[in-house]
N, C-alpha and C positions, 0 to 999 in steps of 0.2 A: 602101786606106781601109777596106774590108771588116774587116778584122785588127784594125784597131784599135777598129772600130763592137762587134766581137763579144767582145775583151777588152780592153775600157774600166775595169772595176774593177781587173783585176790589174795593169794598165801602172799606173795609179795611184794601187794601192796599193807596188808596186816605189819610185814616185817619192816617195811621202809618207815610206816606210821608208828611202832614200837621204837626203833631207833630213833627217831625225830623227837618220840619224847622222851626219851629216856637220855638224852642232848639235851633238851629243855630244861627237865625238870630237876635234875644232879643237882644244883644250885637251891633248889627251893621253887615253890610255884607262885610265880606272880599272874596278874590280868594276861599281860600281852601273849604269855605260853599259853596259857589257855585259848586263845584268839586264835593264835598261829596253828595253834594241832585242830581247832575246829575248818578252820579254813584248810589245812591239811586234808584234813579226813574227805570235808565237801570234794577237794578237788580231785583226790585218789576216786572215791566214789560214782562222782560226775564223769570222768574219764572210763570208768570199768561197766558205765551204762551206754558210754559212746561207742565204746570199743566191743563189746561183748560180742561173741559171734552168734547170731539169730538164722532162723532159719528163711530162705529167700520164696521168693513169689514166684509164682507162676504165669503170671499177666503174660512177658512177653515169648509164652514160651511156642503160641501160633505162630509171629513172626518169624522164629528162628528155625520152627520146621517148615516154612515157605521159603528162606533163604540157603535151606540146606540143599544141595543137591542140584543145584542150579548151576552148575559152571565156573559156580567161585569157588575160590578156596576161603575157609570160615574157619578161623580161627579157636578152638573150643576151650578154654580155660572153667575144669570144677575145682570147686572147693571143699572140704568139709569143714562144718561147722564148728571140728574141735583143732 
């Protein structure tokens, strides 16, 4: 269940990309389905490099312990990466 919690976009973009041709190509396969599921693919692919979750940086993390403790209140939002 872990497998699928942690690649839930790409099993589902695989399945969106399978249906899309499998719509397509029932008819027979011309030029433009071919075109269409390539730019498909780019675009699912392109989005699941935009999207992915990476691990964050460290750079600002002197400022945040100089702004900790000082009289404000700091709002702390983490994340994990999965």
């Amino acid at each position: 269940m872990e497998i699928i919690n942690h690649y839930s976009m790409a099993i589902s973009g695989v399945f969106i990309w399978g249906l899309l041709a499998f719509t397509l190509l029932r008819g027979g396969y011309e030029p433009k389905d071919g075109a269409i599921l390539l730019l498909a693919a780019a675009a699912l692919i392109g989005g699941w490099l935009l999207l992915r979750p990476q691990r964050g940086s460290t750079d600002g993390l002197g400022q945040f312990e100089s702004e900790l403790g000082q009289g404000r209140a700091v709002l702390l939002e983490m994340q994990s990466p999965f």
